[in-house]
N, C-alpha and C positions, 0 to 999 in steps of 0.2 A: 504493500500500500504506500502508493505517495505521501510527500508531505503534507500537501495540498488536502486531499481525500483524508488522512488523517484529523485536519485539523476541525474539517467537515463534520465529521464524525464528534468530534468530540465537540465542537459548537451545538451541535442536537440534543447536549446532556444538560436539560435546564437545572439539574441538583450539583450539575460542578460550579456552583456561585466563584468560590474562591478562583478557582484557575479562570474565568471569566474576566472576574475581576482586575487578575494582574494582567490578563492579555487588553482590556478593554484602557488600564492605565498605561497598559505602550499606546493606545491611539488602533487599536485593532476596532475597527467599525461594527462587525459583522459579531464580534464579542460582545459589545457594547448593546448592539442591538437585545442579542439571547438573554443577558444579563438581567435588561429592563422588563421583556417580552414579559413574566409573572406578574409584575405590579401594572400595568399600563392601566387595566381597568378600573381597579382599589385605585389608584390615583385619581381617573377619572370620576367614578364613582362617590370619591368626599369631596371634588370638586363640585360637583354637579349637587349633591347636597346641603353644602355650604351657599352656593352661589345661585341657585336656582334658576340656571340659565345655561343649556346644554352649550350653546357658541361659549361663551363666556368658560365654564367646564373643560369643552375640547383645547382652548387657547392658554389656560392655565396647563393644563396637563401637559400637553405639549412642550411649550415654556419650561417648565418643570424639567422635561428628560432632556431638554439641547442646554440649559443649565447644568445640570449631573453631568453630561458629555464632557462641558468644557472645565467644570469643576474636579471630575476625576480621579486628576493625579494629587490632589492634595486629601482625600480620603484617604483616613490614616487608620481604621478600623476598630474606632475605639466604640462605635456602635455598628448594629445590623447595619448593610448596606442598604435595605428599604425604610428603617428607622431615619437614617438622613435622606432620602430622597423624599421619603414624607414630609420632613421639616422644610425642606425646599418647598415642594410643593401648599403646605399650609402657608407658609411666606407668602406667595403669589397670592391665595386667595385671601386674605390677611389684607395684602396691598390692595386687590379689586375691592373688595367691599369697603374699606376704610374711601377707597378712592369714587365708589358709588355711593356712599354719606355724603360727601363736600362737594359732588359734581352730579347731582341723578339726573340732570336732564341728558349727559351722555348715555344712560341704558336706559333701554326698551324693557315698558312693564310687563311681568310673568306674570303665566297665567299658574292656575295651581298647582297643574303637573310641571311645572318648571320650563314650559314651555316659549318662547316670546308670544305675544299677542300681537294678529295682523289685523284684527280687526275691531272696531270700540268695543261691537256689544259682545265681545271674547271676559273685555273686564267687567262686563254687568254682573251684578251677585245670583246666582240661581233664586230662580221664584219659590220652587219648592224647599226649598232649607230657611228654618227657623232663624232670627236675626242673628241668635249666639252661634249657629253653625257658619253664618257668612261671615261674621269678624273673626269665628277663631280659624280659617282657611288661612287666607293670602294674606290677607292684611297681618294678623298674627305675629305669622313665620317671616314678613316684610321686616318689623319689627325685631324679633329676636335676629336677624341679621345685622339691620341697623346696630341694636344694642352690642350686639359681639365688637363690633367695633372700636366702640369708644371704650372698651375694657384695654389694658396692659398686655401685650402681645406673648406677654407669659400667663395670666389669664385665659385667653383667649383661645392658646393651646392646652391649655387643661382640661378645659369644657367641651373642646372639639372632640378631643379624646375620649373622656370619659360618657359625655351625652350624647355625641356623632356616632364614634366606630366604638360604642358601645364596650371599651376595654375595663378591664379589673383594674383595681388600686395596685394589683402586683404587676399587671402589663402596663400600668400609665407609669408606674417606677423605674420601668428598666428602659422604659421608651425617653424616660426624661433624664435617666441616670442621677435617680434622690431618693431616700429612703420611703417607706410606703407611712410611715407618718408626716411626710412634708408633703407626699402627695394631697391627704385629707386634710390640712391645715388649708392649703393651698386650693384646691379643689372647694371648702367650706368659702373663702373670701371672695374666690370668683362666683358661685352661687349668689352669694349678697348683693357683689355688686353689677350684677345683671339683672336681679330682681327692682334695685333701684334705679338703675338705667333706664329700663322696661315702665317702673312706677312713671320716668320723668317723661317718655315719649307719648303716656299716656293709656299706658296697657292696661286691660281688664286683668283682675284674678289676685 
């Protein structure tokens, strides 16, 4: 077997992360590529959660991986490899929503499924849903987007974590590298101050 054919082969093996890794840190593309290939979705996917806007979702994601690309050689492996590509990625959508606060007339309003809306009566409230069903929809979750942002960007990544992708105090520990008591100190403060973020924008509950 050639080089070449060898190397084929073993680019196919998406559980060799490590040798991916060192061959993707020489500038090997096609490593780089296989590397990312498992997370690409999970990227997308708390994208598109957070930001509730597939365009917006696919441009952060993307973002995200040619980021990693050029960032690379300076991953030193003091976490998973998808634990910092995460953080990249929260970063971007971090920056888009802080950046949809101070400027919304740049985004197009979502409709509930995260969709853009092309047309008005897309934003009219459904006839058949009681009032508290149509405020706690879009508007709501408008809001708890809103409010994530004006929280401390370490904040912001705690609550992503623990109330987004739904992780344990033991997995928000080693994602954050701090013991699983600073997690719930931490985790308790951003609770607070979301809730009074949410009080000031005017939230029910």
């Amino acid at each position: 077997m050639s080089r070449r054919s060898s190397s084929s082969a073993r680019l196919k093996n998406p559980k060799d992360e490590a040798w991916l890794l060192t061959r993707a840190k020489r500038g090997d593309r096609r490593a780089f590529a296989a590397l990312i290939e498992p997370y690409r979705e999970r990227i997308y996917a708390t994208a598109v959660r957070l930001l509730g806007n597939h365009d917006d979702a696919t441009e952060v994601a993307q973002d995200a991986i040619v980021r990693t690309f050029w960032k690379i050689t300076g991953f030193q492996g003091k976490a998973r490899f998808y634990t910092w590509l995460y953080r990249i990625a929260l970063n971007l959508c971090y920056r888009r929503l802080e950046r949809r606060r101070r400027e919304p007339q740049l985004f197009q309003p979502v409709t509930e499924n995260g969709d853009e809306a092309s047309r008005p009566e897309e934003l009219l409230p459904d006839p058949s849903a009681s009032p508290q069903e149509q405020v706690a929809s879009d508007e709501t979750v408008g809001l708890v987007r809103q409010a994530l942002t004006a929280l401390p960007r370490r904040e912001f990544q705690i609550l992503v974590l623990r109330e987004f992708e739904e992780l344990s105090y033991e997995e928000v520990a080693r994602h954050l590298h701090v013991p699983k008591g600073t997690v719930m100190s931490r985790l308790h403060r951003a609770r607070v101050a979301l809730a009074k973020e949410l009080r000031r924008l005017g939230a029910q509950g």
